[in-house]
N, CA, C and O of each residue as an XYZ file, in Angstrom:
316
protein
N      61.998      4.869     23.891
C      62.243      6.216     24.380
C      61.764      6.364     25.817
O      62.272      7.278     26.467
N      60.945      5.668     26.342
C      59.951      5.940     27.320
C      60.854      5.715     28.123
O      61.114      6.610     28.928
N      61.880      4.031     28.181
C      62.039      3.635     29.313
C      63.895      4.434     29.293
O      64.394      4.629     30.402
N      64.671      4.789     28.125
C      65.753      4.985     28.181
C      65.147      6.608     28.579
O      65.704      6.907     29.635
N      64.282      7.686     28.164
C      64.687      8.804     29.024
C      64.183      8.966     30.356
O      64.119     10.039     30.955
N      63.734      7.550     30.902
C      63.554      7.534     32.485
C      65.010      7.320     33.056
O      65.499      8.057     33.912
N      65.701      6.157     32.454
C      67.040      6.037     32.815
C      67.615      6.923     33.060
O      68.082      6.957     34.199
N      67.813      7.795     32.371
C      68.543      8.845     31.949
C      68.598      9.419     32.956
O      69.639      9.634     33.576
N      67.270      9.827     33.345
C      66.759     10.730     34.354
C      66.650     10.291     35.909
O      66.073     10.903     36.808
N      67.392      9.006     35.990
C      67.493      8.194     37.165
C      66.560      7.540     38.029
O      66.923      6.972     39.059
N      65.046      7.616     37.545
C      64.080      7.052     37.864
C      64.303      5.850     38.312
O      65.279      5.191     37.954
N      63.532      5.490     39.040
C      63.104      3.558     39.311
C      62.124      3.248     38.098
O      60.980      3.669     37.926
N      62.892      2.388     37.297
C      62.105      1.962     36.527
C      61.475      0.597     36.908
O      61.160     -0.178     36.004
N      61.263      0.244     38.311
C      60.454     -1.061     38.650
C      59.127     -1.029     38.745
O      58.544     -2.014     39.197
N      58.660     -0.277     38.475
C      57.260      0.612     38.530
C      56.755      0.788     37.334
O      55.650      0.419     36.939
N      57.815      1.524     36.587
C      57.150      1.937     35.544
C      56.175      0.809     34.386
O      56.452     -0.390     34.373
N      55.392      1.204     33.750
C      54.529      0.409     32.887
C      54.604      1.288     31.378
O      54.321      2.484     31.322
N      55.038      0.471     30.168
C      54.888      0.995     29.091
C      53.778      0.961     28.234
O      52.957      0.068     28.027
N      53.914      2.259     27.705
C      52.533      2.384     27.577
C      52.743      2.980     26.016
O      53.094      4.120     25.714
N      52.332      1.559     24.874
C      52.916      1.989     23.054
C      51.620      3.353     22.905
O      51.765      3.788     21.762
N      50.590      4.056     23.536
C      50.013      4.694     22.462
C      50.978      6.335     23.214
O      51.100      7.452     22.711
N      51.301      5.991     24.054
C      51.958      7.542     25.028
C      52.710      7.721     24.044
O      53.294      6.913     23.321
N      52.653      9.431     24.046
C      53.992     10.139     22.997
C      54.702     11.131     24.080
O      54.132     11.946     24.806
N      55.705     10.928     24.021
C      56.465     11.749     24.133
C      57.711     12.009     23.874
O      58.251     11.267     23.053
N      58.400     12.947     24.389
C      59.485     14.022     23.155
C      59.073     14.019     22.147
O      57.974     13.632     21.748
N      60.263     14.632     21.400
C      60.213     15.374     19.769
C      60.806     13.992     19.659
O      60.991     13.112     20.500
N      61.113     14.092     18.014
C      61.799     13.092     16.925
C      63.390     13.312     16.812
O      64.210     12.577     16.261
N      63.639     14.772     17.621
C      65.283     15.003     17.826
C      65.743     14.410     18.835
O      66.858     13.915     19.005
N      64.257     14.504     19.973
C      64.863     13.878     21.230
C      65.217     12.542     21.577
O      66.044     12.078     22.363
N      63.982     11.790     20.417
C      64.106     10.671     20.794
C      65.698      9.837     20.173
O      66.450      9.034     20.725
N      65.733     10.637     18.473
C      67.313     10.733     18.204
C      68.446     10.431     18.553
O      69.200      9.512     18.235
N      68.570     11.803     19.668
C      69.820     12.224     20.348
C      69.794     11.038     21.550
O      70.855     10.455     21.773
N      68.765     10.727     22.215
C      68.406      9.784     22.967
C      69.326      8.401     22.590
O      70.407      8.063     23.074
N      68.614      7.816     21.689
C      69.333      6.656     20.632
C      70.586      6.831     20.509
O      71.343      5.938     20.889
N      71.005      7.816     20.048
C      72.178      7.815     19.998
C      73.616      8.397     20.787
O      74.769      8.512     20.370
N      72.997      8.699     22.090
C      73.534      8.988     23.577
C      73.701      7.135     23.708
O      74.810      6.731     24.057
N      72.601      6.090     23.426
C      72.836      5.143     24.194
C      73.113      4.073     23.245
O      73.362      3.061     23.901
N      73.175      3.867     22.118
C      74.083      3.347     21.185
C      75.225      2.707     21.712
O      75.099      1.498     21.904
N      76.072      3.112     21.931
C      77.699      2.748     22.073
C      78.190      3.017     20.634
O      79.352      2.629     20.510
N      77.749      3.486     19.655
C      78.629      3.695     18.819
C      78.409      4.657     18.228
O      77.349      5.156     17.851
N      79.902      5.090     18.079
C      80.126      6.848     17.728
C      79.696      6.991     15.875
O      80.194      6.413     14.908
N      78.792      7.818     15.945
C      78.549      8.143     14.302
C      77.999      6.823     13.718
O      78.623      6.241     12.831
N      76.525      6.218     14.336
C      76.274      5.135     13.948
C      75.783      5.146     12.452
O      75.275      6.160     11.973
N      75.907      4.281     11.912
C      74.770      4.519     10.843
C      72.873      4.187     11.107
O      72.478      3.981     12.254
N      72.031      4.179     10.100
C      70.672      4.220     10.128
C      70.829      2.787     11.216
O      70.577      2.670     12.415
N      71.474      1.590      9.974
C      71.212      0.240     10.352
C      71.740      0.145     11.650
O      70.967     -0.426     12.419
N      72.661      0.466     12.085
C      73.234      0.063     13.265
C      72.287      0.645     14.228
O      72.039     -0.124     15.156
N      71.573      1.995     14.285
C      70.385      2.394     15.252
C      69.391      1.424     15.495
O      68.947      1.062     16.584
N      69.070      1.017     14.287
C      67.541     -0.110     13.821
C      67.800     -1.306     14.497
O      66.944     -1.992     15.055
N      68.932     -1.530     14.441
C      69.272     -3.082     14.977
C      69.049     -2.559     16.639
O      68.006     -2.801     17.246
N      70.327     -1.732     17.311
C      69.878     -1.272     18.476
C      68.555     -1.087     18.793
O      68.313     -1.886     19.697
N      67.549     -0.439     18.520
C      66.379     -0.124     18.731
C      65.520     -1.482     18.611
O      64.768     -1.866     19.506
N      65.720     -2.153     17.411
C      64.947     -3.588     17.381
C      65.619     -4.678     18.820
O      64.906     -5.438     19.476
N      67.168     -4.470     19.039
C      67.220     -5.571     19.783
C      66.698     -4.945     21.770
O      66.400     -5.592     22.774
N      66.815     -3.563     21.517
C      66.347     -3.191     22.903
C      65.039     -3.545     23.554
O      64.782     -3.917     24.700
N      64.107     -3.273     22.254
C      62.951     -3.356     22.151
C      62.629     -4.873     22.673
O      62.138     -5.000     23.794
N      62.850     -5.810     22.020
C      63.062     -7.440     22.073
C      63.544     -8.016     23.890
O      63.313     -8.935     24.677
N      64.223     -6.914     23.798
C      65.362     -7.114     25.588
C      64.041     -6.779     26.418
O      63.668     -7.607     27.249
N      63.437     -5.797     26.262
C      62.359     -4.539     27.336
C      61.173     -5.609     27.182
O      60.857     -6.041     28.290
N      60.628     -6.012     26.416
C      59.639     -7.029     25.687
C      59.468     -7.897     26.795
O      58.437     -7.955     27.465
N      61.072     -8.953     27.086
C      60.833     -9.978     27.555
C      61.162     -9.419     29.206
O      60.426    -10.006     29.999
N      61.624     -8.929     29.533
C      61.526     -8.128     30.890
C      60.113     -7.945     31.232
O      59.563     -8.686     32.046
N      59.664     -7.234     30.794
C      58.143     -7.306     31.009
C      57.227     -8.047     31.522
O      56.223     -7.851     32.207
N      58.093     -9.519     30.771
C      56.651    -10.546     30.665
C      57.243    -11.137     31.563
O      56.446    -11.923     32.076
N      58.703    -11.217     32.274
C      59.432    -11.949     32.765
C      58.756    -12.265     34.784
O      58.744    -11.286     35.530
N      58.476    -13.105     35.110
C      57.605    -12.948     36.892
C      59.438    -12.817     37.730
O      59.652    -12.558     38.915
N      60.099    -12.991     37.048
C      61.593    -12.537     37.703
C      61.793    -11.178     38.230
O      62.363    -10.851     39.270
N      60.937    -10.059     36.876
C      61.250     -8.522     37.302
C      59.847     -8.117     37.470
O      59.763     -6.895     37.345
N      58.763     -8.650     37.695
C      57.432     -8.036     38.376
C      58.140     -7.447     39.400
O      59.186     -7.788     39.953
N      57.124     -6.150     39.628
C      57.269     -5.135     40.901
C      57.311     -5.827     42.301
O      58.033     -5.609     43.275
N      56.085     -6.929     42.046
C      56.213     -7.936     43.139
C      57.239     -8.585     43.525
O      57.458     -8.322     44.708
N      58.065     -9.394     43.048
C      59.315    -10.280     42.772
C      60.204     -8.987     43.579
O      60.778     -9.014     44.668
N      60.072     -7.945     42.644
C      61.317     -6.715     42.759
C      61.336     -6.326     44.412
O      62.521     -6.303     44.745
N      60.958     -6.189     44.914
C      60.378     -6.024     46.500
C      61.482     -7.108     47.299
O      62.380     -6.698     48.034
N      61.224     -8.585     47.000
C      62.390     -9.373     47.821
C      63.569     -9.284     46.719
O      64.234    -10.289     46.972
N      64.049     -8.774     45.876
C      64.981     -9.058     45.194
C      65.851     -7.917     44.228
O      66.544     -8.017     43.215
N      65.420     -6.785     45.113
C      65.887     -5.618     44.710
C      67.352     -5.475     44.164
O      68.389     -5.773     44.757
N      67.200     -4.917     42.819
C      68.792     -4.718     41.736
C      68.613     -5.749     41.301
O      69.517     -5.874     40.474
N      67.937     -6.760     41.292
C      68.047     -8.061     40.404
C      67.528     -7.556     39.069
O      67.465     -8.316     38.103
């Protein structure tokens, strides 16, 4: 939720740092959120879970990746 309603909101997310104990939005928002960025119309539960598990997995290794450090990001901006 953290990093898709920064997207949303057009932020630079090269900066940003996730942070699992931060809450924020509601449980509708985070929802409608999910399922704004899905790609699929009228998903079911599983098809969210999988999305959400494989985003999660994607954001994970970004993270750890010295390709998209803030540092790196500086000579290699949009990469």
């Amino acid at each position: 939720y953290q990093y898709l309603s920064r997207y949303k909101r057009k932020e630079n997310l090269d900066h940003f740092i996730f942070i699992p104990e931060r809450t924020e939005g509601t449980e509708k928002e985070c929802l409608k959120l999910l399922l704004d960025f899905c790609g699929k119309h009228n998903p079911s539960w599983t098809e969210l879970s999988n999305f959400t598990h494989f985003l999660n997995f994607q954001l994970s290794k970004c993270e750890k990746s010295v390709f998209c450090s803030p540092a790196v990001g500086e000579d290699f901006q949009g990469f």
